[in-house]
N, C-alpha and C positions, 0 to 999 in steps of 0.2 A: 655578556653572560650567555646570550644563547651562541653563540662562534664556541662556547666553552660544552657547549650542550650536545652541539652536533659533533663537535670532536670525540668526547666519549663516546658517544651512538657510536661514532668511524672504529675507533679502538674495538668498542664490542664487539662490530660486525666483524672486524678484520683479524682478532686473538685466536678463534678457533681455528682457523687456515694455519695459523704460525704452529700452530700445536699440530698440525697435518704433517708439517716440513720432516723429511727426515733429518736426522742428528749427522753428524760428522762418522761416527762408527756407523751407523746405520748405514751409510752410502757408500762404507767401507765395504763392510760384511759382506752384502749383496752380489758384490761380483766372483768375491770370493768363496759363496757357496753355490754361485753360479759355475764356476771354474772347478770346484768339487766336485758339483752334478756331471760337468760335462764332462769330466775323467773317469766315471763310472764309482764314485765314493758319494755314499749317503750320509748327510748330516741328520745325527738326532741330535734332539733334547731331551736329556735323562738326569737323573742321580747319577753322579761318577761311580765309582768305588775306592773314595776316598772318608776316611775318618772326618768329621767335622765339616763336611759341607754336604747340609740340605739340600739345598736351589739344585735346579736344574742346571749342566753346563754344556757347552757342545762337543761332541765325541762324533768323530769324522772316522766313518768306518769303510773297512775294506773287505767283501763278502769272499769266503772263501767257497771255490767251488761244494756244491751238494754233497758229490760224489767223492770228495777229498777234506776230507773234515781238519781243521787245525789243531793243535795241541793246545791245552789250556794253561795261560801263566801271567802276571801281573807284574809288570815294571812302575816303578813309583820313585820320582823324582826325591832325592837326598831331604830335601829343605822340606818334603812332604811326610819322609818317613822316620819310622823309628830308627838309632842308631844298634838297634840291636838285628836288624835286618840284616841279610847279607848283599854286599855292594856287588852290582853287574859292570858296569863301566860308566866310567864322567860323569860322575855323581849322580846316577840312576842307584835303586835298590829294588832289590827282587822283595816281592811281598809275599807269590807266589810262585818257584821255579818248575818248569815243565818237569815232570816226571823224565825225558828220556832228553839227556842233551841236545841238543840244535848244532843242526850240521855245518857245516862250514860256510857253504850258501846263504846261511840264516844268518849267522853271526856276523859275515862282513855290511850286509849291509841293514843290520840291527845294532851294529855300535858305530856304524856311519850316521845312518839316522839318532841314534843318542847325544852325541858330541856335537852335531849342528840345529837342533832344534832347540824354538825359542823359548825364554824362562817361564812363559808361561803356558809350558806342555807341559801337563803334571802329572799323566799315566799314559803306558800302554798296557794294554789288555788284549788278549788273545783266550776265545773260547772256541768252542768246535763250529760255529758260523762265520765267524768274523775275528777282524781285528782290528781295532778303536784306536785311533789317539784321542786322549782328550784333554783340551785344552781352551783358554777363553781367547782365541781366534786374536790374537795382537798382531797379526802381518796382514799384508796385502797379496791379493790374487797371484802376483806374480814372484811374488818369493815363495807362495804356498806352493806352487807346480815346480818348484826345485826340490820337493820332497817326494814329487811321486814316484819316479823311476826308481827311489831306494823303497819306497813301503809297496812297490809292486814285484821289484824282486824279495822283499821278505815275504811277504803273501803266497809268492809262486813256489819257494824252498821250503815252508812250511804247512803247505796244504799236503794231505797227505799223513798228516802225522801225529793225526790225534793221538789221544792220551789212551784212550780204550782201546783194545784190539776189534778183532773183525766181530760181525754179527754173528751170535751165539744162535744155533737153529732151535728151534720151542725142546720141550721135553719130549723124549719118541719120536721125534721125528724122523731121525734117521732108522730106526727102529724095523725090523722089517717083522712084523707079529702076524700072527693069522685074525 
């Protein structure tokens, strides 16, 4: 009875370490936001901008220069969206389309990156900062970095191209009055 006594003692003291341990994802993730970091892409955690999901998910973004603002538009995976949406390419749908078509540049390697990315990349988005994928992270570090060189040329062809025109100078300014 007491060999039974001190064995529980053993268990208690030693359960809170195992709940320490990371999980099999967890030791996944890690390198692979590590490998995000160190290519210059910031991982949040945010609300998508998907219908139906609350939770928080991770959206691996790509800053677009200050001075070069991006167009703003919403790509949303088929299985994600409505069918009354208009289809972009390989079962992507536009949820929101940029106001001025995307140039050539853009499109080659926005439906390269569309047709190899994994099923559970469920949006891109594009505002005048940045440009997100968001997805719940199912690959490993090393197939992750076979997508940068395409979301780096999309990033680079569409900076530049926000949706608004130039700065509007205040009221009178230009104005030359006494």
């Amino acid at each position: 009875m007491v060999w039974l006594v001190i064995l529980a003692a053993m268990l208690l003291m030693i359960s809170p370490v195992m709940w320490l341990k990371p999980s099999p994802r967890q030791r996944r993730i890690v390198p692979l936001r590590n490998a995000a970091a160190k290519a210059g892409v910031r991982v949040v955690l945010e609300k998508p901008p998907l219908h139906g999901i609350e939770t928080a998910m991770p959206g691996y973004r790509w800053s677009y220069p200050a001075a070069a603002p991006g167009p703003h538009f919403l790509l949303v995976r088929a299985s994600e969206a409505s069918d009354l949406l208009k289809p972009c390419v390989a079962g992507w749908r536009w949820r929101i389309e940029p106001l001025r078509s995307l140039p050539q540049a853009a499109r080659e390697p926005l439906e390269a990156l569309l047709t190899r990315l994994p099923q559970d990349a469920l949006v891109i988005e594009s505002n005048e900062s940045a440009i997100t994928l968001w997805w719940w992270e199912s690959q490993t570090a090393e197939r992750f970095t076979t997508y940068l060189d395409d979301f780096r040329r999309l990033r680079d062809a569409l900076a530049g191209r926000a949706d608004r025109g130039g700065v509007k100078p205040d009221f009178g300014a230009g104005a030359t009055g006494d």
